[in-house]
C-alpha positions as CSV (number, residue, x, y, z in Angstrom):
1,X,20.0,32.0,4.2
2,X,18.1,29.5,2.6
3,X,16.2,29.7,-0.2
4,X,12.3,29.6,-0.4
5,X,11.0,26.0,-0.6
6,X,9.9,26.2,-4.3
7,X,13.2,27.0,-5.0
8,X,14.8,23.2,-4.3
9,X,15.3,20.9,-6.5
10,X,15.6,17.0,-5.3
11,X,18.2,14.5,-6.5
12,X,18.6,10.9,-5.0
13,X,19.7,7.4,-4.7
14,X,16.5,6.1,-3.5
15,X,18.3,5.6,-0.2
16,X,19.0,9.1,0.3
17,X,18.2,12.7,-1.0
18,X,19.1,16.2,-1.9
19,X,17.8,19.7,-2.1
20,X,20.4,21.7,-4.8
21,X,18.6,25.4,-4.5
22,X,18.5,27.5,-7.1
23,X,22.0,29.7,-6.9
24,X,23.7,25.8,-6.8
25,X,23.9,25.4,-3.2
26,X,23.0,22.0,-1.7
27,X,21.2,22.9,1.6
28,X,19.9,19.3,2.8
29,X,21.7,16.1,2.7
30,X,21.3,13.0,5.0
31,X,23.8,10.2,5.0
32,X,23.6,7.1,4.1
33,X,19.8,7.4,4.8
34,X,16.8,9.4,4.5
35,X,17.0,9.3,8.3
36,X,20.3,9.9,9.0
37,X,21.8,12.8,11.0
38,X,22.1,15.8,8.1
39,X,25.6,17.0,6.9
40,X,24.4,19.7,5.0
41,X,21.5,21.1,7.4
42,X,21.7,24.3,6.1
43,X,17.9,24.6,5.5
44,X,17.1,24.5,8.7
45,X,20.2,27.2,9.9
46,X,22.3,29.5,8.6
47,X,25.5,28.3,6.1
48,X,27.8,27.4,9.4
49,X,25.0,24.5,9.7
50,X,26.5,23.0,6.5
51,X,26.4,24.0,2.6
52,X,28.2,22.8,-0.8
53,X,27.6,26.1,-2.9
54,X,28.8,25.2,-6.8
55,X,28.6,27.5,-9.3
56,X,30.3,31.1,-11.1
57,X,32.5,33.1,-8.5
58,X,30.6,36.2,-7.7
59,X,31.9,39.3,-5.3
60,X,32.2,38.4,-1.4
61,X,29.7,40.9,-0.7
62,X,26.9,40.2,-3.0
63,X,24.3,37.2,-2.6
64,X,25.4,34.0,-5.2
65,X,23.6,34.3,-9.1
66,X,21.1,32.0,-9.5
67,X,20.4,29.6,-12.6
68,X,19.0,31.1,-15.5
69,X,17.5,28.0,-16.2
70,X,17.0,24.8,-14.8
71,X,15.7,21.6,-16.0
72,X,15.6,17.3,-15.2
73,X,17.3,15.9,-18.0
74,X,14.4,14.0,-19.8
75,X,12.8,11.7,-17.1
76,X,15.3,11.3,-14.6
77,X,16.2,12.7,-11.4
78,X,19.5,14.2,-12.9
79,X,19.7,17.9,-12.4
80,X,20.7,20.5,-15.1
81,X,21.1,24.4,-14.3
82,X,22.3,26.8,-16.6
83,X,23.8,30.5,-15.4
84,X,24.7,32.8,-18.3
85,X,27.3,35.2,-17.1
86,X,29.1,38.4,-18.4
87,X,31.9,36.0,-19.2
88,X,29.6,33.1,-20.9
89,X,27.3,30.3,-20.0
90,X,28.0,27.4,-18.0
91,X,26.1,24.3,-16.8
92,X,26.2,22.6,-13.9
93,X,24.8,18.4,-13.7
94,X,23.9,17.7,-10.6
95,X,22.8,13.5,-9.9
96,X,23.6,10.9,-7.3
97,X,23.9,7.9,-8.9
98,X,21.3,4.5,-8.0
99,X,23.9,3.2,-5.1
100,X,26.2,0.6,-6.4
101,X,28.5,0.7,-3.2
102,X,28.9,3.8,-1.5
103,X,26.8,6.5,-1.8
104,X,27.0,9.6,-4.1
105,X,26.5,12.9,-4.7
106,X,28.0,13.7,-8.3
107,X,28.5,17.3,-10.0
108,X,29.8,18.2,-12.8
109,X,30.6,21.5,-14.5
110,X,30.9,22.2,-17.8
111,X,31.8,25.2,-20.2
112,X,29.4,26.3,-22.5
113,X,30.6,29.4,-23.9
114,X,33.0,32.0,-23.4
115,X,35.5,31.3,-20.3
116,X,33.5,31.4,-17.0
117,X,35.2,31.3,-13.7
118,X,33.6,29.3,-11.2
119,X,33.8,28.4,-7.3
120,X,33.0,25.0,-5.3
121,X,32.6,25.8,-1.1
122,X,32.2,22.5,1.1
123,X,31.5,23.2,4.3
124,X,30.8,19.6,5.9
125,X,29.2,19.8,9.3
126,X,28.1,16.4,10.5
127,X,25.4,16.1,12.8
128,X,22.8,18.1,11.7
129,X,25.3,20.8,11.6
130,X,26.8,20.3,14.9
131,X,29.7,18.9,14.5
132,X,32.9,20.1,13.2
133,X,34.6,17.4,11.4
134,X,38.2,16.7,11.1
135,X,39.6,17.4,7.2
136,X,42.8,16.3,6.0
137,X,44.4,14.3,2.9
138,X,44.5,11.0,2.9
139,X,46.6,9.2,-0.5
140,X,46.0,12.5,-2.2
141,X,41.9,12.7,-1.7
142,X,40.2,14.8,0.9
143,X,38.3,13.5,3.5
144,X,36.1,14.6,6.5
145,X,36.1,12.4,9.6
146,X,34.1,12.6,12.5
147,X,33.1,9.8,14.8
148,X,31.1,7.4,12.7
149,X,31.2,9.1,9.7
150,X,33.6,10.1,7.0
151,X,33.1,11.4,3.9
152,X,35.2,11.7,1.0
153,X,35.8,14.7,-1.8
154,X,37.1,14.0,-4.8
155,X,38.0,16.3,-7.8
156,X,40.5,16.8,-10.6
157,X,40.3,21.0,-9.6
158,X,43.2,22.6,-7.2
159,X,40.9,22.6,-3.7
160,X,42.6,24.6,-0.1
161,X,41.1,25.1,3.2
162,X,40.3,28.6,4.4
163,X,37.8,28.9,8.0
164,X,37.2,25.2,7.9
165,X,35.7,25.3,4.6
166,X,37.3,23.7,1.7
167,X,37.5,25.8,-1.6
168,X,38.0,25.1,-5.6
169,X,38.7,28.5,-7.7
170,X,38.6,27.6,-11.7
171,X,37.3,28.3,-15.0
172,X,35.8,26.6,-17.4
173,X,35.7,26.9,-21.4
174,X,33.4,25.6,-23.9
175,X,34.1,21.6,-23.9
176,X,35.7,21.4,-20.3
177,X,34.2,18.9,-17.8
178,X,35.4,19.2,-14.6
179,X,33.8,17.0,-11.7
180,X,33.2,17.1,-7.8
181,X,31.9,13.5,-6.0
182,X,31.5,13.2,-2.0
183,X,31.2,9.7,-1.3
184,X,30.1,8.5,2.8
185,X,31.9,5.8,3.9
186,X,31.7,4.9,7.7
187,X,34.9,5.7,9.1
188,X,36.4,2.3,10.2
189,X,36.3,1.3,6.8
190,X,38.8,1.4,4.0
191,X,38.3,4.6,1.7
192,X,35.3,4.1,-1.0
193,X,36.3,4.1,-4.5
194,X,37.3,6.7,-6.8
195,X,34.3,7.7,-8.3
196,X,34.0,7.7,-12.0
197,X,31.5,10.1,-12.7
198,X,30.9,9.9,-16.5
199,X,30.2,6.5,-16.1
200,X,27.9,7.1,-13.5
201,X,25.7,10.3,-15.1
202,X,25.3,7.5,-17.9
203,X,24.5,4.7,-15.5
204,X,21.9,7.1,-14.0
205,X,20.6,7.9,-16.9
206,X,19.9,4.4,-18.3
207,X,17.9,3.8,-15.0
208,X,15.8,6.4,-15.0
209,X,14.9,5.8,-18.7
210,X,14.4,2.1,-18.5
211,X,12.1,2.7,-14.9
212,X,10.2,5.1,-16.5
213,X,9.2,3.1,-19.7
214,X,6.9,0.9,-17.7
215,X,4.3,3.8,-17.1
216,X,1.2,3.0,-18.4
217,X,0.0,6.2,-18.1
218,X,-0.3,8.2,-21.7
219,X,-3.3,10.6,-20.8
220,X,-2.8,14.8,-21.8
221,X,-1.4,15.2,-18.2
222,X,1.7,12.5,-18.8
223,X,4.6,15.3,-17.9
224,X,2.7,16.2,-14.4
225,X,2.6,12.1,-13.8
226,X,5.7,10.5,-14.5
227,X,7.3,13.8,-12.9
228,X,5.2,12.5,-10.0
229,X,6.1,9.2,-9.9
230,X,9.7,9.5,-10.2
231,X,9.3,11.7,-7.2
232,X,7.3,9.0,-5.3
233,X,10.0,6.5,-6.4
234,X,12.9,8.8,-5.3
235,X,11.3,8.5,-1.7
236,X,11.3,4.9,-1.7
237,X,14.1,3.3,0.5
238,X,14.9,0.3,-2.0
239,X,16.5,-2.0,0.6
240,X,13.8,-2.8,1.9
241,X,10.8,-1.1,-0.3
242,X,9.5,1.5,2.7
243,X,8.5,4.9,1.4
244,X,9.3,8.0,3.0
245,X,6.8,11.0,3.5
246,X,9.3,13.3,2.7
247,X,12.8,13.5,2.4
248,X,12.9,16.6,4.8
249,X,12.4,17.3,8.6
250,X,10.8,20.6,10.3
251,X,9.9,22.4,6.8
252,X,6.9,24.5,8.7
253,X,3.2,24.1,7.7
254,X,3.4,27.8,9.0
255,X,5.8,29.9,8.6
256,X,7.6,31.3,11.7
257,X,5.5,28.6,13.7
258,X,5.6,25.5,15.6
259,X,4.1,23.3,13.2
260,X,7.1,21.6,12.2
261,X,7.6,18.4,11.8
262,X,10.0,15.0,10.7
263,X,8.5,13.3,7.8
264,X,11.4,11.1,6.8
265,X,9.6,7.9,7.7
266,X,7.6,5.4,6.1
267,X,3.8,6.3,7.0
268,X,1.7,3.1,6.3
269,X,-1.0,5.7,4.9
270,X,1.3,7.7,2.9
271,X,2.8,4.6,2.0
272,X,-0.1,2.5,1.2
273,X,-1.9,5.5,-1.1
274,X,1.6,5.7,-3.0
275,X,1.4,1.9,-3.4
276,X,-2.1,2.3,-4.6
277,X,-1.0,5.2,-7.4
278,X,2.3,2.8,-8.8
279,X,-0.2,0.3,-9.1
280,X,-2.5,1.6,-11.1
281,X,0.6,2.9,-13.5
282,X,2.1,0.4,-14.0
283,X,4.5,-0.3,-11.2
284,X,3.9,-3.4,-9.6
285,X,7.4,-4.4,-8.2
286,X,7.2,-1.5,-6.1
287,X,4.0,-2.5,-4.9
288,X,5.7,-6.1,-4.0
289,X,8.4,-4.5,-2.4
290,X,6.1,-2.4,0.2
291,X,3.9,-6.0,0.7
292,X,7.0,-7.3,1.9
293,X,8.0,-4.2,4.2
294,X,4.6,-4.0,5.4
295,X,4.3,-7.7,6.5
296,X,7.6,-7.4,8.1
297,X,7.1,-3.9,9.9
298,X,4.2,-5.4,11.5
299,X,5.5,-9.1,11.7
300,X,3.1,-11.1,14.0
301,X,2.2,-8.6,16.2
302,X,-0.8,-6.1,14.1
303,X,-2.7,-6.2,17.5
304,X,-0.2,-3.0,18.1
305,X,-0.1,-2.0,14.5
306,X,2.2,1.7,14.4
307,X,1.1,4.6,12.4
308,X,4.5,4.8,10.6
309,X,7.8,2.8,11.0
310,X,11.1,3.6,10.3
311,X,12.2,3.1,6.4
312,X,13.8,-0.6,7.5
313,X,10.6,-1.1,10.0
314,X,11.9,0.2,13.3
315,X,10.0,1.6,15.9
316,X,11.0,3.6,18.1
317,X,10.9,7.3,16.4
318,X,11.6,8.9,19.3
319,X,10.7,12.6,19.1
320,X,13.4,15.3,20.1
321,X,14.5,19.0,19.3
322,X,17.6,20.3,17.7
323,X,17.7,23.7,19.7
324,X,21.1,24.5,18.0
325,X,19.2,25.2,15.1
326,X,16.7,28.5,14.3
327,X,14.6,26.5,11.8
328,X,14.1,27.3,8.5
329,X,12.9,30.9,8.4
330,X,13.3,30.9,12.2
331,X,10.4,28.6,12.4
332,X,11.1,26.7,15.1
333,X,11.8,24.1,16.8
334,X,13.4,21.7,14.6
335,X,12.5,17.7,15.6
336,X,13.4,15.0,14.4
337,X,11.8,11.4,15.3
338,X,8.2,11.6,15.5
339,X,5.7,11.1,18.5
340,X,3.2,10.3,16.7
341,X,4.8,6.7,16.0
342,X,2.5,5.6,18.8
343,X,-1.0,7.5,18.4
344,X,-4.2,5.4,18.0
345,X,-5.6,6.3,14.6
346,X,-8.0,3.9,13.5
347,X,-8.2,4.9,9.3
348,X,-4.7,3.3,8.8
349,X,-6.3,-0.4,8.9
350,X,-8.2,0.7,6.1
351,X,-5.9,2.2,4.2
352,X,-3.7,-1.0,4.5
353,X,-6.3,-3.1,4.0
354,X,-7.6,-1.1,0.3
355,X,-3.5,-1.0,-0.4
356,X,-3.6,-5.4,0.0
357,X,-7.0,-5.8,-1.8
358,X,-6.0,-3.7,-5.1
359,X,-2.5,-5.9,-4.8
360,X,-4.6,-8.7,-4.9
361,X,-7.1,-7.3,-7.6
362,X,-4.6,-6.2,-9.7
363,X,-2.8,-9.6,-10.5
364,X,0.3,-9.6,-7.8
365,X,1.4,-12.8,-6.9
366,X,-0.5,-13.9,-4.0
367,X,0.8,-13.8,0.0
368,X,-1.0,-15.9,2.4
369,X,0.8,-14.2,5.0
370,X,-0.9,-10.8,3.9
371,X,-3.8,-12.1,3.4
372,X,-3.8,-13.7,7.3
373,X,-2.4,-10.6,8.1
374,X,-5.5,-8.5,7.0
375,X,-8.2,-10.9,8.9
376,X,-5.9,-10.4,11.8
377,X,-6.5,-6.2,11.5
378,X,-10.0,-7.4,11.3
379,X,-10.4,-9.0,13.9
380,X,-8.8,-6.1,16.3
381,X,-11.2,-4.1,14.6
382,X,-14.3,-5.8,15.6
383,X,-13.2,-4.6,19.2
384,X,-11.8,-1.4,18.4
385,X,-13.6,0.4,16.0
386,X,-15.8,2.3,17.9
387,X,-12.5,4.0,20.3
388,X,-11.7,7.7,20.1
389,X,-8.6,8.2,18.4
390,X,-6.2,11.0,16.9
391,X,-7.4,10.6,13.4
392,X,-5.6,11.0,10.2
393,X,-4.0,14.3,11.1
394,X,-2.3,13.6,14.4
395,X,-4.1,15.6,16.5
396,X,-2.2,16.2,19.6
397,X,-5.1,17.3,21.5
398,X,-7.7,14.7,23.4
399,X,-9.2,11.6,21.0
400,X,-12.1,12.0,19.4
401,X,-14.6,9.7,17.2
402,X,-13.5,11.0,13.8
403,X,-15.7,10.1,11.0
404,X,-12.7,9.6,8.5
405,X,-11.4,7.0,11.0
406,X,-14.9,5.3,11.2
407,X,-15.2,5.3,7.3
408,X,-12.1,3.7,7.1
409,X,-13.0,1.4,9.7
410,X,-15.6,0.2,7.4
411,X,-13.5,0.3,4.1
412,X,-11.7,-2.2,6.0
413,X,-14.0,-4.5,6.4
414,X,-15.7,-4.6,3.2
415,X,-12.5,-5.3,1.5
416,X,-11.5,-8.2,3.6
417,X,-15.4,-9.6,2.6
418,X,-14.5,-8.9,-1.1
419,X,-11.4,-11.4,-0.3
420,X,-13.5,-13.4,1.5
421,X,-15.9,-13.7,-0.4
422,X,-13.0,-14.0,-3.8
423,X,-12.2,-17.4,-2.1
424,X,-8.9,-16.4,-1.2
425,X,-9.3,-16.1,2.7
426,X,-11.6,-17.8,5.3
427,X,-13.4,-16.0,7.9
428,X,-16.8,-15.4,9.5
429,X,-18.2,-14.2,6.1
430,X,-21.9,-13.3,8.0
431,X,-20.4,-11.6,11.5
432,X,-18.4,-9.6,9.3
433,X,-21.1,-8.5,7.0
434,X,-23.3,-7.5,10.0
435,X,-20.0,-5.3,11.5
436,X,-20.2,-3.3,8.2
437,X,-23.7,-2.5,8.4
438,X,-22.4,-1.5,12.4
439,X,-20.1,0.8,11.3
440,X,-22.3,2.3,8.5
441,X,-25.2,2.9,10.4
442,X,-23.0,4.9,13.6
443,X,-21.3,6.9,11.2
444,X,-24.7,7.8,9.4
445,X,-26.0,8.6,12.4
446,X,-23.7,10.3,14.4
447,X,-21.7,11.8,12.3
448,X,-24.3,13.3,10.2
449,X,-25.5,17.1,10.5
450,X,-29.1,17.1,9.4
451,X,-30.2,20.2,9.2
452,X,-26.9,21.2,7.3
453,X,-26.8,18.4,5.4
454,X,-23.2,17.5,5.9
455,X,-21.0,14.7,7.7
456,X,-19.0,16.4,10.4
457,X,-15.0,16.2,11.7
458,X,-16.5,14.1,14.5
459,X,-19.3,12.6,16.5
460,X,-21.1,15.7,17.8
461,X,-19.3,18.3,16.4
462,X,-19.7,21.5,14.2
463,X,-16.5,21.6,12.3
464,X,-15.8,20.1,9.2
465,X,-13.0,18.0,7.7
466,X,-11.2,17.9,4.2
467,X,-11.3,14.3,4.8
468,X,-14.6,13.7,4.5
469,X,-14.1,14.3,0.6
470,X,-12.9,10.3,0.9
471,X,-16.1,9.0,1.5
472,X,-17.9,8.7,-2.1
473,X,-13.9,7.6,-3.1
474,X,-13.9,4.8,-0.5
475,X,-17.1,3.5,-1.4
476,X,-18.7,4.6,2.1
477,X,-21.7,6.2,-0.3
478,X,-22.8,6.7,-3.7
479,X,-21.2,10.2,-5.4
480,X,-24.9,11.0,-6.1
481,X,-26.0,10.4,-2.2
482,X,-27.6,14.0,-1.2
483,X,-25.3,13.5,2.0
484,X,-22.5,13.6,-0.2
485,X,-23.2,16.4,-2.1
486,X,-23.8,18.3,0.9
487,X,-21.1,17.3,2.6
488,X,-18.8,18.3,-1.1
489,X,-20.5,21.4,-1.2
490,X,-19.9,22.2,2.4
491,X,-16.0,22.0,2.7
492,X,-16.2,24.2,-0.4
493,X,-17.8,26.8,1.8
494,X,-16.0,26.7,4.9
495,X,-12.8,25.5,4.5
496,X,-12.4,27.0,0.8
497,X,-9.2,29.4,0.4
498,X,-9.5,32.8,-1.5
499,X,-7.6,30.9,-4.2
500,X,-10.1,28.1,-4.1
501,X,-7.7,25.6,-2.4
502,X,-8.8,23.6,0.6
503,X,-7.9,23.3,4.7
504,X,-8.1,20.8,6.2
505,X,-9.7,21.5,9.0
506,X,-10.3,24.9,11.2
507,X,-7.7,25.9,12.8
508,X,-7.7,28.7,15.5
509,X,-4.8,31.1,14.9
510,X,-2.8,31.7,18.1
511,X,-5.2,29.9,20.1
512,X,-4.8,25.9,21.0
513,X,-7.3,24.2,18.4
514,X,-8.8,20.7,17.7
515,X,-5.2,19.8,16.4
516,X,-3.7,20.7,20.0
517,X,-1.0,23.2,18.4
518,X,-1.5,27.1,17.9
519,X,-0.8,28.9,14.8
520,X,-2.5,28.1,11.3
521,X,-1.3,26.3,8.4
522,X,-1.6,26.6,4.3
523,X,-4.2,24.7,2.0
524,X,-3.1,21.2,2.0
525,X,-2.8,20.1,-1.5
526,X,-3.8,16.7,-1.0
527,X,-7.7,18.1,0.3
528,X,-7.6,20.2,-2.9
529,X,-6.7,16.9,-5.2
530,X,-9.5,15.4,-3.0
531,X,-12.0,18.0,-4.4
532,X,-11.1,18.1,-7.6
533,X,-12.0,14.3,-7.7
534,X,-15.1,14.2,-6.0
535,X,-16.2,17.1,-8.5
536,X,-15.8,15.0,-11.2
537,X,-17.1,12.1,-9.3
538,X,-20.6,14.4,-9.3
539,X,-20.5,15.4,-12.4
540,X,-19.1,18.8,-12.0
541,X,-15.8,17.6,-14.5
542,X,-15.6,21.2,-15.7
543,X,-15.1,22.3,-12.5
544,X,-12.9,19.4,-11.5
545,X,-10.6,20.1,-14.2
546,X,-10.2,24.2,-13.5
547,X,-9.1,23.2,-10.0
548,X,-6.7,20.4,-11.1
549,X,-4.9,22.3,-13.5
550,X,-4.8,25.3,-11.0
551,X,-3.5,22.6,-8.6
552,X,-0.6,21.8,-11.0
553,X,0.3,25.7,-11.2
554,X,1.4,25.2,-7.7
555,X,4.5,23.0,-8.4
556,X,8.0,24.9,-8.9
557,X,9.6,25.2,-12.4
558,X,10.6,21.0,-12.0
559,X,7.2,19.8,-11.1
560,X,7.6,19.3,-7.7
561,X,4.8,19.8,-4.6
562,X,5.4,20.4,-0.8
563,X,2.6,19.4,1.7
564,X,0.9,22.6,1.6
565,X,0.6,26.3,-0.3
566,X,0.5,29.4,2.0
567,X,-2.3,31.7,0.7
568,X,-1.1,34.3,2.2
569,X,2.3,34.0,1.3
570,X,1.5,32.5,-2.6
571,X,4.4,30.0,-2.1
572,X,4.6,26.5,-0.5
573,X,5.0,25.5,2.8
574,X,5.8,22.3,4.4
575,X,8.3,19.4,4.0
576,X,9.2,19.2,0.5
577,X,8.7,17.3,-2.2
578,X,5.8,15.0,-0.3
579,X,4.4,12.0,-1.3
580,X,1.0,12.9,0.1
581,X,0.5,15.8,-2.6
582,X,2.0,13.9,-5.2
583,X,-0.3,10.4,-4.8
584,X,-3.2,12.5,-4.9
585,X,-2.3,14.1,-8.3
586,X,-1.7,11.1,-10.1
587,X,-5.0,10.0,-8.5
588,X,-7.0,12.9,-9.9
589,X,-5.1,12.7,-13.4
590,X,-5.6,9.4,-13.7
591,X,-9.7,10.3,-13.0
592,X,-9.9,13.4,-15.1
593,X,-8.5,11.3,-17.9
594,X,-11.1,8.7,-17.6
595,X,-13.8,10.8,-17.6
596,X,-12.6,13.0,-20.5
597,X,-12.3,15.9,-18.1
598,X,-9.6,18.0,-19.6
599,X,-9.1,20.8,-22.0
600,X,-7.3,20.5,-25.5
C-alpha cells in the first residue's frame, strides 16, 4: 500500500521524476519523461503495479521499517535516509543524476555502523503497471524488455529472480558502498552505459550547488525558498524549458473521490507564475527558456491559444482512464491526458501576458516575436473578452462570466499598453486604453455585490471565489479600495477552514456543483498564500505572517507542498510536489520580507 502523500520524497533529472517513500520504496517513476507511461505506478495500485523497495531486510510478514531520518543533502535534490536497526545504522542516497545520456535513477547503500543486512526488490512493470516485461541477462547486466522500452539494472550485489521480481540479499558494514542504477534505454538501441555512480552523486552535487548560488533571495525565510525553487526547477522539462504542474497523475483533491486528475503538463498559468517567481530570484535563464517554449507552443497560431501543452508543446492531451488501476487510496479513476487542453478560459492571456512584460521589465534580452505575439492575444481579446468561459479552475460544468477571467482580461491589456507605451511595440495605443476602461467598468459592475460589499465568482452570482484575492495583486484595484477589503474580508468568512486555510470555491458535497464534479476537496494552498499576501498588502502584516508561517507547517519533513491540505484528514491531498503551491510561497516570502513582516 502506498504511503500517505506527505510521506514522498522527489528526486529528478529535470526530465523526469521520483517519489522514494519513507520505508525506501520508489512508488512513481515515468520514463524517459514526466509524461511517459509509469514503470513504477505503485502509487496509484497495489505493489504488483510496480515498486523498487531498498532498504534493511525485515520479516515477510511485517510491513518494511521506515527511515529514522531523512534529509536533502545541502541544496540539492539528492536524497539521504537513515534507518537505525538492532544490527546498526545504515544510509541509503538516493539521486538521479542531471541526464548526460541515458537516464538514471542511482542508489547507493552504505554502512554506518554495526553490520546491517539489507534487501533491494525490483519489480518493473511497464505501462503504468500493466505490462509484464521480459527480464533476462544480457553480457552479465539485467535487463527488462518490453516493446519500446527496456530498462537496465546494474549492481555489484549477487541479484536472482523469484515471482518476477528481481532480488539482492546483503549486508553492509561501516565503510561499504554498494550501489544499484536502472538506466532506460529504448529497446532497439545498444545497451546504455555502465553507470558510474560515484562520479555521478558528485556530478549531481556540483549542479545543484552551482544552480542554487544564483538565488538572490537571502531574506529569514531562505530554507522554505530555495527548497521551493529547486522544486519548481526539478519540474522543468530542460529540453525545451516547459514546466510541469506536477510530476504526478490522479493524486485525489478528495480522498476516495473522483477528483483526480493528470498534472504532468506544462500549464501556461502554472508555468507563467513559476516564470514570474525564478525571475524575481534570480533565475533568468529559466525564464528565457519558457519564452522560447511559449512562443513555440503557440507558434503563429494564438487565435487558438491552449490552456496547457505538452512539456515539448504538443497538443493533443487526450483524456483516458486506466481502469486496471484502484487509485491511490482507492480514489478512483485514474486519467491520464487532460480534457481540459481545449477549455476556453480567458485569465491565461493575462497571465502570459504579466509572465512577457516582467521578462521584459526585468532586463531579458528582447524577442520581437514575443512581443508581436502578445499584440496578437490582444487583439483576440478585444473580441473575446466578454465570452463565458470555464475559468481558472476548469469547471466542467456550463461557462460562466468569471470575474477572475475578466480581471485578467484587463491585466492583459494594461501590460501590453505599458509596452506600448515603453516604445517597444506599436499598436492602437488609444483603442486599447478605452478597452481597459471596458473591462473595468463590466467587471465593477457586474461582478460586484453591493450590499455585501464583495466581488463575486461570477456575473450574477452569490458564491465567492479564492481568486478574487488576485485582484489588488494584479493591479485591477488599489489594496486600500473598500471593495477590496470587502471582498478580502469576505473569502475569510465563507470559504475560511477551521484551520484558517482557504477553498477555493463552494463546493457541494455529493451533489454536482459549480465545478461540474461531486465530492469536496481540501484548502488549496495556493488561495491560502493568496491571503496571506493580500493581508499584508492591507496592512494586516501581523496577520499575514501567522498564516504564512502556519502555511509552511504544512510541508513534509523535506519541505515539499501538494496542491491541497485535507482539513479533515490534517494531511495533504493532491498531486504532489506542485508548482502552484510552491510559486505562491516564494511569492508571499518574497512580500513578507519586503514589508518586514516576520518574526525574529
Amino acid at each position: 500500500m502506498a504511503g500517505r502523500i506527505e510521506d514522498y520524497a522527489l528526486i529528478g533529472d529535470m526530465q523526469t521524476a521520483a517519489l522514494v517513500c519513507r520505508d525506501g520504496t520508489v512508488d512513481w517513476l515515468c520514463l524517459p519523461r514526466f509524461d511517459s507511461h509509469a514503470i513504477f505506478a505503485g502509487l496509484l495500485g497495489t505493489e504488483e503495479h510496480g515498486f523498487w523497495r531498498l532498504g534493511p531486510a525485515h520479516a515477510a510478514d511485517s510491513p518494511p521499517p521506515t527511515a529514522a531520518r531523512r534529509t536533502y543533502r545541502g541544496d540539492s535534490l539528492i536524497l539521504e535516509s537513515e534507518w537505525d536497526t538492532p544490527r546498526g545504522t545504515v544510509r541509503v542516497t538516493d539521486f538521479m543524476p542531471p541526464r548526460d545520456g541515458a537516464p538514471q535513477l542511482i542508489r547507493i547503500v552504505e554502512g554506518v555502523t554495526g553490520r546491517v543486512p539489507m534487501r533491494s526488490v525490483l519489480r518493473m512493470r511497464f505501462s503504468y503497471g500493466r505490462v509484464v516485461p521480459w527480464v533476462h541477462k544480457h553480457d552479465g547486466r539485467t535487463v527488462a524488455v518490453a516493446g519500446p522500452d527496456s530498462v537496465w539494472f546494474d549492481t555489484s550485489a549477487e541479484t536472482y529472480g523469484k515471482s518476477l521480481t528481481t532480488y539482492a540479499d546483503f549486508t553492509v558494514a561501516p565503510g561499504d558502498r554498494i550501489a544499484f542504477t536502472i538506466s532506460w534505454e529504448p529497446s532497439h538501441k545498444e545497451p546504455p552505459a555502465l553507470p558510474e555512480p560515484e562520479q555521478s552523486l558528485e556530478a549531481t552535487e556540483n549542479f545543484w550547488r552551482d544552480w542554487v548560488e544564483h538565488c538572490t533571495y537571502h531574506g529569514p525565510y531562505r530554507e522554505a525558498v530555495v527548497r521551493s525553487l529547486i522544486t519548481l526547477k526539478a519540474l522543468t522539462y530542460a529540453p525545451t524549458g516547459g514546466i510541469v504542474a506536477a510530476p504526478t497523475t490522479s493524486l485525489p483533491e478528495d480522498i476516495g473521490g473522483v477528483r483526480n486528475w493528470d498534472y504532468r503538463y506544462t500549464w501556461l498559468r502554472d508555468a507563467a507564475i513559476t516564470l514570474s517567481s525564478l525571475l524575481r530570484t534570480g533565475y533568468r535563464e529559466e525564464a528565457r527558456a519558457w519564452r522560447e517554449w511559449l512562443l513555440r507552443a503557440v507558434a503563429g497560431d494564438p487565435e487558438n491559444l491552449q490552456i496547457m501543452y505538452g512539456i515539448a508543446g504538443e497538443r493533443e492531451l487526450g483524456e483516458a482512464e486506466l481502469d486496471w488501476l484502484p487509485g491511490y487510496d482507492n480514489s478512483a479513476p485514474v486519467r491520464v491526458g487532460n480534457g481540459a487542453a481545449h477549455q476556453l478560459q480567458l485569465d491565461v492571456y493575462g497571465e502570459v501576458t504579466e509572465a512577457l512584460h516582467l521578462a521584459h521589465m526585468t532586463g531579458l534580452a528582447r524577442n520581437d516575436y514575443a512581443s508581436l505575439l502578445q499584440l496578437k492575444l490582444i487583439r483576440y481579446l478585444e473580441d473575446h473578452w466578454d465570452e463565458p468561459d470555464e475559468g481558472i479552475w476548469e469547471v466542467r460544468g456550463p461557462r460562466r462570466h468569471f470575474v477572475h477571467s475578466k480581471v485578467m482580461a484587463w491585466v492583459a491589456v494594461d501590460r501590453t499598453i505599458k509596452l506600448i507605451e515603453s516604445g517597444d511595440a506599436d499598436g492602437p495605443l488609444e483603442r486599447w486604453k478605452e478597452l481597459r476602461d471596458d473591462i473595468h467598468r463590466d467587471v465593477c459592475e457586474k461582478g460586484y455585490d453591493k450590499e455585501r460589499n464583495t466581488f463575486t465568482q461570477s456575473y450574477g452570482s452569490q458564491e465567492l471565489d479564492a481568486s478574487l484575492l488576485l485582484i489588488p495583486q494584479m493591479g485591477f484595484l488599489p489594496p486600500d479600495d473598500k471593495r477590496v477589503i470587502g471582498t478580502i474580508e469576505a473569502i475569510q468568512r465563507e470559504l475560511s477552514t477551521s484551520d484558517g486555510f482557504i477553498l477555493r470555491y463552494p463546493t457541494s458535497g455529493g451533489e454536482e456543483g459549480v465545478d461540474g464534479l461531486p465530492g469536496d476537496e481540501g484548502a488549496f494552498l495556493a488561495c491560502s498564500f493568496w491571503m496571506a499576501d493580500d493581508l499584508a498588502m492591507i496592512g494586516r502584516v501581523d496577520e499575514a505572517r501567522k498564516l504564512f508561517e502556519k502555511l509552511l507547517a504544512l510541508r513534509n519533513d523535506l519541505g515539499l507542498l501538494a496542491e491541497e491540505w485535507d482539513p479533515r484528514l490534517k494531511r495533504q491531498v493532491g498531486n504532489f510536489p506542485q508548482a502552484f503551491s510552491h510559486v505562491p510561497l516564494i511569492d508571499t516570502a518574497l512580500r513578507l520580507t519586503a514589508s518586514g513582516a516576520y518574526g525574529g
